[in-house]
N, C-alpha and C positions, 0 to 999 in steps of 0.2 A: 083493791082486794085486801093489800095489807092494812090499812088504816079499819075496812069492816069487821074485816077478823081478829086480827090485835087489840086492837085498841075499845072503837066503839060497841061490837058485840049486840049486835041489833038481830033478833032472825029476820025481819024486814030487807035487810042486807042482802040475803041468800036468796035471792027470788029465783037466781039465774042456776042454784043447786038444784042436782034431780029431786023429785018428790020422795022417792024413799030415801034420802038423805035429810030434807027437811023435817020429813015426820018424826023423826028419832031425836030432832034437836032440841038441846035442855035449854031453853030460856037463860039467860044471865044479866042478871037483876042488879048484881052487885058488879060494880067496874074493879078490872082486875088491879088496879094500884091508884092514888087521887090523881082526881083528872085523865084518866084512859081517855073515855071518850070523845071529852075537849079537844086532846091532843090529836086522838083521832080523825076529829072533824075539820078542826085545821089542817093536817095533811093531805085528806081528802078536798076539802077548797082549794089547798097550792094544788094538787097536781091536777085538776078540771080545769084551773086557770091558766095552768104551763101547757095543759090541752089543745085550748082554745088558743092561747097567746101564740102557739105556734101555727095553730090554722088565721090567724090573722096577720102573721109574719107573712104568712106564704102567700097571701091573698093579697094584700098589700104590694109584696115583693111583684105580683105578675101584673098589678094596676100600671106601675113604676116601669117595668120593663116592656109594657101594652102587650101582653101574652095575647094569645089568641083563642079562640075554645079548646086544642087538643094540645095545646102547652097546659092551660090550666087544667083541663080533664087528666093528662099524666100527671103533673103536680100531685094533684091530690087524691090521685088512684093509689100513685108512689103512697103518700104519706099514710093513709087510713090500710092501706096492705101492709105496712111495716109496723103499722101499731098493733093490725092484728094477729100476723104472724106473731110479733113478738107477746102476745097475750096466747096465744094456742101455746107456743113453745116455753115459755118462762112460766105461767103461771097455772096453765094447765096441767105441763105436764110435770116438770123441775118442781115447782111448788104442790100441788096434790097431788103426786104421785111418786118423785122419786124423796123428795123429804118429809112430804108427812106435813106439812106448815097445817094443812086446814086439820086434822088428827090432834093435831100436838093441844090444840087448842080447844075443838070439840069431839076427846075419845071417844063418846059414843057413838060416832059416826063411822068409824073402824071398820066393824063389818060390810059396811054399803060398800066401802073403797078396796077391800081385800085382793080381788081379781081385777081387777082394770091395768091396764094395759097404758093409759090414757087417760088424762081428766074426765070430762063430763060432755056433754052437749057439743060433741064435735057436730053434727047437724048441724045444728044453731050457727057453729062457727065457719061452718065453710060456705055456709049460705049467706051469710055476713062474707066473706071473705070475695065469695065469685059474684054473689047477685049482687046484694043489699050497696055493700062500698061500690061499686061501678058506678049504680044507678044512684045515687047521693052526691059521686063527685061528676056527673057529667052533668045533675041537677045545678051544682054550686058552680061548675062551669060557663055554663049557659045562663045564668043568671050575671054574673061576673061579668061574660061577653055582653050582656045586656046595657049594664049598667054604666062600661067603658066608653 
């Protein structure tokens, strides 16, 4: 999030912004300092790879230890629930809401944020949080157990 909105500056980026937040958004043509973007995009590469590298630590870690389907299924319930609480809490709320990060960046977006309470697409996120992460890690579970 920080690397789209800092740096890169893509509306492409903001798929996951409400609609009446993206409609009001001004394009930005010009990168905010040389090389924004570049930098941007490199950030955003390391942290999808510290992403993955640590879903492959973990994966790896329960090959090693011969985990069983409900060791790996908690594994990685644990790990994608910690990522996304910390994404509801840090950057929903801490970042667009009590400081302003996505505002400070694109003021005309101001108004849409005025009353909220809470970031955006909490739906999205607890449905991601109870349904979506369960059924993915008991997917990569059971694939795992397959494969052991």
């Amino acid at each position: 999030m920080i690397s789209g909105i800092a740096f890169i500056q893509d509306i492409k980026m903001f798929s996951s912004a409400p609609k009446e937040a993206r409609d009001v958004l001004i394009p930005r043509d010009k990168e905010l300092f040389y090389s924004a973007r570049t930098i941007g995009w490199v950030l955003m590469i390391f942290s999808i790879l510290m992403i993955l590298g640590s879903l492959a630590i973990a994966i790896w870690d329960g090959f090693r230890s011969e985990f069983t389907f409900w060791q790996f299924f908690t594994r990685l319930v644990i790990m994608f629930s910690t990522y996304k609480i910390y994404d509801m809490i840090f950057f929903d709320y801490f970042l667009l809401v009590k400081f302003h990060f996505f505002q400070h960046y694109y003021p005309e977006i101001e108004s849409v944020f005025e009353s909220r309470k809470y970031g955006f697409n909490i739906k999205s996120q607890l449905l991601k949080l109870f349904v979506v992460f369960p059924i993915l890690s008991a997917l990569v579970a059971w694939i795992c157990t397959l494969l052991k």
